[in-house]
N, C-alpha and C positions, 0 to 999 in steps of 0.2 A: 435524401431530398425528395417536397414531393410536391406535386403540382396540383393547386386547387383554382377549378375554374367555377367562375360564377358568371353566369349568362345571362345577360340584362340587352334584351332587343327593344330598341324605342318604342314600334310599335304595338299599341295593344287594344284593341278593338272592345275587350267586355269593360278593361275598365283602366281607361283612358289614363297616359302616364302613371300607369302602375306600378314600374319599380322604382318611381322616386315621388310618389303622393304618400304624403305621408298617415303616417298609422299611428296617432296617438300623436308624439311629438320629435316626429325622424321617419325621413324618408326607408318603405319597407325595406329596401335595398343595405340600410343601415343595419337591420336586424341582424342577416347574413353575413356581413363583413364583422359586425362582433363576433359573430359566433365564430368565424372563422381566424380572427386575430388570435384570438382565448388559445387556442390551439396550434398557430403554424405561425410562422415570421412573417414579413408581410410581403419579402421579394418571392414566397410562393405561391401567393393568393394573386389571381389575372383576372381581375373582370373583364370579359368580352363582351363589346358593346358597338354597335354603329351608330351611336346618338349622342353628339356633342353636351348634350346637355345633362344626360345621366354621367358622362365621363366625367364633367365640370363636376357634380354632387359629389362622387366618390372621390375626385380629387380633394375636393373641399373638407374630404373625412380624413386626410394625409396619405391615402394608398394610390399610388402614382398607377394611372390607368396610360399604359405604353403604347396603344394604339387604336385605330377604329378599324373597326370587321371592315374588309371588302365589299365592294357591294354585291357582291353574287352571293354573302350572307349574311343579306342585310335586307331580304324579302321574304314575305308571308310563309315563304316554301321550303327557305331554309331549314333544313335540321341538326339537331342537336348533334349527332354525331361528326358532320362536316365543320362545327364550331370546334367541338373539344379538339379534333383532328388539327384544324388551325393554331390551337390554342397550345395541344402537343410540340407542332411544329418550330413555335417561336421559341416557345421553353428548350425545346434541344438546342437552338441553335447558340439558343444567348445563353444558357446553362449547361445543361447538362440533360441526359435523362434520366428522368424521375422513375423513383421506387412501385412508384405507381398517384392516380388520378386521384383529386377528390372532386367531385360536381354535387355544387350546393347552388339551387335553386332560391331565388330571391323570393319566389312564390312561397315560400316557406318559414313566414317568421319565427315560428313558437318552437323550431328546432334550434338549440343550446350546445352549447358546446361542450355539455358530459355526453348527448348526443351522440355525437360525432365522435369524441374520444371513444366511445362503448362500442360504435361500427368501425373504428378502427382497431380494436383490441382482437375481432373474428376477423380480419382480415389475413391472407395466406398467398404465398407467389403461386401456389398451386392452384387456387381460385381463379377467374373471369371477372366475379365481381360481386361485393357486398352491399346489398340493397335493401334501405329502409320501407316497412312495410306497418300496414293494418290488415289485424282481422279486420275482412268486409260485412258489413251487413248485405250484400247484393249476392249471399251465397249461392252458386250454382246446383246446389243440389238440394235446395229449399225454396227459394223464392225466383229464380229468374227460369223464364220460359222462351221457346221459339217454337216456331210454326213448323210443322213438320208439312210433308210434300201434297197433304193433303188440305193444309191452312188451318190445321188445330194447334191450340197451344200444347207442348210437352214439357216437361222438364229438363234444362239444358243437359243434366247429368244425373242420371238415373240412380239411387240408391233406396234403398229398405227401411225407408224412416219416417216419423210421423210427426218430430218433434226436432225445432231445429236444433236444440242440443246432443243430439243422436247423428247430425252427418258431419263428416269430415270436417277441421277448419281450412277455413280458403284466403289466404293471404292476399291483401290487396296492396301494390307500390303506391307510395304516399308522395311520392317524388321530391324528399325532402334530401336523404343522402344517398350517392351512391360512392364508392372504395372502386376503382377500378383497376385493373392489368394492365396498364401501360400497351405490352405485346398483344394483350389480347384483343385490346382495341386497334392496333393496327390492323387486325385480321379479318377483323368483321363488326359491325355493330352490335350495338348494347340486345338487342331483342333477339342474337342470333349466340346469344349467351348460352352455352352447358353447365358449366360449373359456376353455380351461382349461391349463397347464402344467404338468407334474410337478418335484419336485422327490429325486433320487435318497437314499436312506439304507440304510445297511448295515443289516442282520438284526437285531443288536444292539441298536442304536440305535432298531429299528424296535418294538423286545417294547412290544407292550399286553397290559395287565393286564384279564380278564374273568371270569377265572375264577380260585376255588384252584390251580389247575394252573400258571397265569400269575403266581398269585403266589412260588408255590414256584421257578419258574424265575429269576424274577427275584432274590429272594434268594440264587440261586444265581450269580446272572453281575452281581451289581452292585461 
């Protein structure tokens, strides 16, 4: 059994009821629950949400949304890992526990559910957690600089190269999937992960939505 949470908080500042304005012709939030029906039964897919109104959407899609977040995560400052933690919590109580997590972001339409079956196939109990990624174009050891003590720009990571096909690839999280450790997540959060694997996605596939800009693109390439 295994638990897939999708995190839909009302508020959204860059681009105002963003997980239920729609993208084409279905709330984005739709996108995600397909991809995630394709793949799991529906008593393991939780939206967690504090907004009557997005709960009303995804109910209206037949996925019974069981509750609204509390209100201590249901502000600007809430984080992610105090939702899944909640999200843990109610799944053990009312199920069981899960083999392990899946967290799919609504910010993520153009991830698919071969996706996710494919970041599920590298998944291991011996892992922390399988995370979808892009190479970055914002390579640290070609293009991005900081100030050193003196206020000259340097290069943030120093290497022997003149051509950006010549430094290391730098993997960038796309925040599209992550496979998590159930245990591992009760131990510490997501950023204080050791054993971790990527999971490769094309540019496309990769577009999160954050801003107007993100969503203007995406209407543009979906």
């Amino acid at each position: 059994m295994n638990l897939v949470v999708i995190p839909a908080r009302g508020g959204s500042k860059g681009v105002p009821k963003k997980n239920i304005k729609l993208l084409g012709n279905k709330p984005l939030i739709q996108y995600t629950i397909e991809a995630a029906r394709a793949v799991f039964s529906d008593f393991e897919i939780l939206v967690s949400t504090d907004d009557p109104e997005i709960k009303q959407v995804v109910e209206n899609l037949g996925l019974k949304v069981p509750f609204l977040r509390p209100k201590e995560l249901a502000t600007d400052t809430a984080g992610t890992y105090e939702v899944l933690l909640h999200a843990l919590d109610y799944f053990e109580t009312t199920y069981s526990k899960p083999e392990k997590m899946i967290l799919l972001q609504p910010t993520s339409p153009f991830r698919r559910a071969e996706h996710v079956k494919s970041a599920l196939e590298l998944y291991s109990n011996d892992l922390d957690m399988v995370v979808s990624v892009k190479e970055t174009k914002a390579n640290p050891y070609y293009v991005l600089r900081e100030e050193d003590e003196n206020g000259f720009l340097v290069k943030s990571k120093q290497y022997n190269a003149t051509r950006r096909q010549d430094v290391p690839k730098v993997w960038e999280l796309n925040g599209a999937i992550y496979i998590i450790n159930p245990e591992s997540l009760r131990s510490k959060p997501m950023h204080e992960f050791s054993r971790v694997n990527k999971y490769v996605m094309d540019e496309r596939s990769s577009h999160d939505i954050d801003t107007m800009l993100d969503w203007i693109v995406a209407e543009n390439i979906r």
